[in-house]
C-alpha positions as CSV (number, residue, x, y, z in Angstrom):
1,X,-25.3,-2.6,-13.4
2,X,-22.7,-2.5,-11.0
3,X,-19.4,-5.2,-11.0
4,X,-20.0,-7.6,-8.4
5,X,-16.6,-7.4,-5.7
6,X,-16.0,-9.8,-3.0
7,X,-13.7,-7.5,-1.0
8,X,-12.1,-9.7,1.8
9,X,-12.9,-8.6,5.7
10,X,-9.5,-10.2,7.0
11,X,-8.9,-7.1,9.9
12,X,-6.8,-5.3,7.2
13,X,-6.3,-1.8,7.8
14,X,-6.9,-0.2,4.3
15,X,-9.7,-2.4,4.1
16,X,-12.3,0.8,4.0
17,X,-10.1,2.8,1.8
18,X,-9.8,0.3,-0.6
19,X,-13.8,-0.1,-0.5
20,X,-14.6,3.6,-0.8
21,X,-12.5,3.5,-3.8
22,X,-14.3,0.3,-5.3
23,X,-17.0,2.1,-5.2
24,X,-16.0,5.1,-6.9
25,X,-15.0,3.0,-9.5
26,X,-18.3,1.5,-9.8
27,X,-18.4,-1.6,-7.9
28,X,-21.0,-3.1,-5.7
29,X,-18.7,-4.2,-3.0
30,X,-19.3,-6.9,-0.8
31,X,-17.1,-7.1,2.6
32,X,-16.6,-11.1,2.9
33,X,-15.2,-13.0,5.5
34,X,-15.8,-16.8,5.4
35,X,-15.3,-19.6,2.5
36,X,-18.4,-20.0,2.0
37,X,-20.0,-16.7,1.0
38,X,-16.7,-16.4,-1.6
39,X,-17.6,-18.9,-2.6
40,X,-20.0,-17.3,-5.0
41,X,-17.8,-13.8,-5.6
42,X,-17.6,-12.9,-9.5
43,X,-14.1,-11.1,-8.5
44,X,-12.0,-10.9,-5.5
45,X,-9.5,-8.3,-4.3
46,X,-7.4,-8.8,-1.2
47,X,-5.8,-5.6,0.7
48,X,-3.7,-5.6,2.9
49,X,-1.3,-3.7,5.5
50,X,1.1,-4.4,8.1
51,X,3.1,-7.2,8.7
52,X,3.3,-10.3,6.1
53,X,3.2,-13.1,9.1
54,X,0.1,-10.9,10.6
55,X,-1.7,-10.5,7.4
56,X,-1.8,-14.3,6.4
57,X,-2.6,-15.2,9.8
58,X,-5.6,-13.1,9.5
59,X,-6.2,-14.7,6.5
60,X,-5.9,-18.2,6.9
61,X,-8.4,-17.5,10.7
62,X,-11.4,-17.1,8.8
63,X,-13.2,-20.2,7.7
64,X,-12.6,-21.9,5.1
65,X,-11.3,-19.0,3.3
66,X,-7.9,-19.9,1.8
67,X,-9.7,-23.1,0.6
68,X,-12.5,-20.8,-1.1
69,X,-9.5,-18.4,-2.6
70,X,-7.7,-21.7,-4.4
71,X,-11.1,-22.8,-5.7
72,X,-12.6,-19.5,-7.1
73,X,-9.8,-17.7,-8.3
74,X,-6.9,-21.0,-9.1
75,X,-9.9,-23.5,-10.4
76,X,-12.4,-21.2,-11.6
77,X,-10.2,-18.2,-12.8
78,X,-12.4,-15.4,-11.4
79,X,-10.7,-12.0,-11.5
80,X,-8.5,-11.7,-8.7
81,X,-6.6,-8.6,-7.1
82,X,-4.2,-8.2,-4.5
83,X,-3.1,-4.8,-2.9
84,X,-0.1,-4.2,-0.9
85,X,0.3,-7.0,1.2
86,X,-2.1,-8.5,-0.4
87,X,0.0,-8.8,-3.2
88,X,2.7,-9.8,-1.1
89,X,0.8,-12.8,0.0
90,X,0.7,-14.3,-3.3
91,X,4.7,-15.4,-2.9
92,X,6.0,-18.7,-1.9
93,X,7.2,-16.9,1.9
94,X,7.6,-13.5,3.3
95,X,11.0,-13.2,5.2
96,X,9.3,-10.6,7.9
97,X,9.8,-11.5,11.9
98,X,10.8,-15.0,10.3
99,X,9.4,-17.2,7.8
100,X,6.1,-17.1,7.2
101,X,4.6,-19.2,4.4
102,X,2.6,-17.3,1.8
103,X,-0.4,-18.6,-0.7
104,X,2.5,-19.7,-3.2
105,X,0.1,-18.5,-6.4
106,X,3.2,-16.6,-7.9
107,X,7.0,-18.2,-7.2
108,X,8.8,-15.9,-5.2
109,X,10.4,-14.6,-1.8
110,X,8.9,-11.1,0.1
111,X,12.0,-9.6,1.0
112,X,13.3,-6.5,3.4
113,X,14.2,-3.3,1.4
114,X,17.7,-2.4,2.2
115,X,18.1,1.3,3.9
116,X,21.1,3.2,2.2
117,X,22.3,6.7,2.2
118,X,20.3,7.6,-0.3
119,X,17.6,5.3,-0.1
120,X,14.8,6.0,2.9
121,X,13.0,3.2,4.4
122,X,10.2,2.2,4.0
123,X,9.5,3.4,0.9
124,X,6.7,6.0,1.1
125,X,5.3,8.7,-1.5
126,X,4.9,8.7,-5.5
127,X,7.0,7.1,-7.8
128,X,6.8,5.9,-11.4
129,X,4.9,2.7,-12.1
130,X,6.8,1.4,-15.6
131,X,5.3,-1.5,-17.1
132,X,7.5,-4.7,-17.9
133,X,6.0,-8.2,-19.2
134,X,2.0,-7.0,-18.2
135,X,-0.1,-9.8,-19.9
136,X,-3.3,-8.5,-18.2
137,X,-2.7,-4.9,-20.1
138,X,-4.3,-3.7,-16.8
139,X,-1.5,-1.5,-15.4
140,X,-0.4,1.5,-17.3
141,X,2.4,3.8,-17.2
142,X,2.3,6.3,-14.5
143,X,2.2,7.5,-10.8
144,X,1.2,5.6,-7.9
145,X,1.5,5.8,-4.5
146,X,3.6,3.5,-2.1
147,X,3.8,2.4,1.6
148,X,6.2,-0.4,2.3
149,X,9.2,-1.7,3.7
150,X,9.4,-5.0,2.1
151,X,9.4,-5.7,-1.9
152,X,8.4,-9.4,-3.9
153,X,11.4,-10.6,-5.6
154,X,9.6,-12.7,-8.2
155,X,11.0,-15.8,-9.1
156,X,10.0,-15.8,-12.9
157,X,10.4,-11.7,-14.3
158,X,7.4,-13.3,-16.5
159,X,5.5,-13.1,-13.4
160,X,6.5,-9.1,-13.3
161,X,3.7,-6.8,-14.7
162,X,5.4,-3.9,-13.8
163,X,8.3,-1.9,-11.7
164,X,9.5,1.2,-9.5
165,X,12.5,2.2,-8.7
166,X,13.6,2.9,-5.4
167,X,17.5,2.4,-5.2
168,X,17.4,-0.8,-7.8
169,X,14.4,-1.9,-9.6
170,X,11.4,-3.1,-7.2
171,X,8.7,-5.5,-8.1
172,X,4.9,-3.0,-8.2
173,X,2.8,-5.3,-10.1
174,X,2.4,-9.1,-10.5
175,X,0.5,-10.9,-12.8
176,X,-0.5,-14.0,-14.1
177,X,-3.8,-15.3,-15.8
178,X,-6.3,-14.1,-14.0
179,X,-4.4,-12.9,-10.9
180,X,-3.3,-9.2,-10.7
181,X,-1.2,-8.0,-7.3
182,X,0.1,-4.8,-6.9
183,X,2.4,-3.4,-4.4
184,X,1.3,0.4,-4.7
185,X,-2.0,1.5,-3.2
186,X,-4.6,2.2,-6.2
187,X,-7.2,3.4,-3.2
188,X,-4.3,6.5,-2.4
189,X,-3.3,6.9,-6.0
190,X,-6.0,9.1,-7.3
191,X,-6.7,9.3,-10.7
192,X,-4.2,7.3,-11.8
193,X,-5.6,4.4,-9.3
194,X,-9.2,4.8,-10.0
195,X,-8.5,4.0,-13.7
196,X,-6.7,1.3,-12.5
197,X,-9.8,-0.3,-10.5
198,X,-12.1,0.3,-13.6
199,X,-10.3,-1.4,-15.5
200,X,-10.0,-4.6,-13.6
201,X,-13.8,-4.3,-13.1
202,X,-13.9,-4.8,-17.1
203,X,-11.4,-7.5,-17.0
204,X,-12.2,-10.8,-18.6
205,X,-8.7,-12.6,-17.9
């Protein structure tokens, strides 16, 4: 039987990428976009594209929905992952056209990547995924692929599943308990992302 996936319907535009590849991964996918049909989601992944202020006001629009997020993944601990800005969301603020205030699940500041001469941005292609401090044991060493202009300086480095590099060390993957965020796009990344979506369909945080 398939893994149950409440895939949130915020206006996102990766949001039927990400779902094609949930499926390929062998996931009954669900598109949700009020509190109360989340409500009853076994796991949750949030994309996510665009601006940080956009994305969140996108999110907090549908009904009841942020409320439904704290309950079932914060109270409840179902499986939660967040993709791109989705991950993003989970800091304290994003610093993107101005402040915006962010979930505040994981400490932490999204911040601009700075351009240099030898450093293009945003920061766009493959690069190496190296694992840090990853409690879930979901993300593995490889190649993913990246589309982003601003990075999640984590407040506490226990916080930080994994990095990239990309003129200094950048945050790609978040975790704690049963929340998983990741800055790369698993539904881009090929192989290397499809094993990544199985196994947070296995996942039993």
């Amino acid at each position: 039987m398939a893994d149950r996936v409440a895939l949130i319907d915020y206006g996102a535009g990766n949001l039927h990428s990400v779902e094609n590849a949930l499926r390929r991964a062998g996931a009954e996918v669900a598109l949700v976009s009020d509190g109360d049909t989340l409500a009853k989601a076994e796991r949750i992944v949030l994309p996510g594209v665009g601006a940080f202020g956009a994305c969140y006001s996108g999110l907090a629009s549908l009904p009841g929905m942020i409320e439904a997020l704290e309950g079932r993944v914060l109270k409840d601990g179902v499986p939660f992952l967040g993709i791109c800005v989705g991950m993003q969301l989970l800091a304290d603020k994003g610093l993107e056209h101005g402040e915006t205030p962010g979930l505040g699940w994981i400490g932490g500041e999204v911040r601009a990547l700075e351009p240099s001469e030898h450093v293009k941005v945003p920061h766009m292609g493959w690069n190496d995924v190296v694992v840090a401090d990853d409690a879930s044991g979901l993300i593995h060493p490889g190649e993913a692929y990246f589309l982003h202009s601003y990075a999640f300086d984590v407040a506490n480095n226990a916080h930080v599943a994994a990095r990239t590099d990309h003129g200094g060390a950048v945050t790609a993957a978040v975790a704690r308990d049963n929340i998983l965020g990741v800055q790369f796009h698993p539904e881009k990344s090929q192989a290397y992302g499809l094993a990544l979506l199985e196994r947070f369909l296995k996942w039993k945080p």
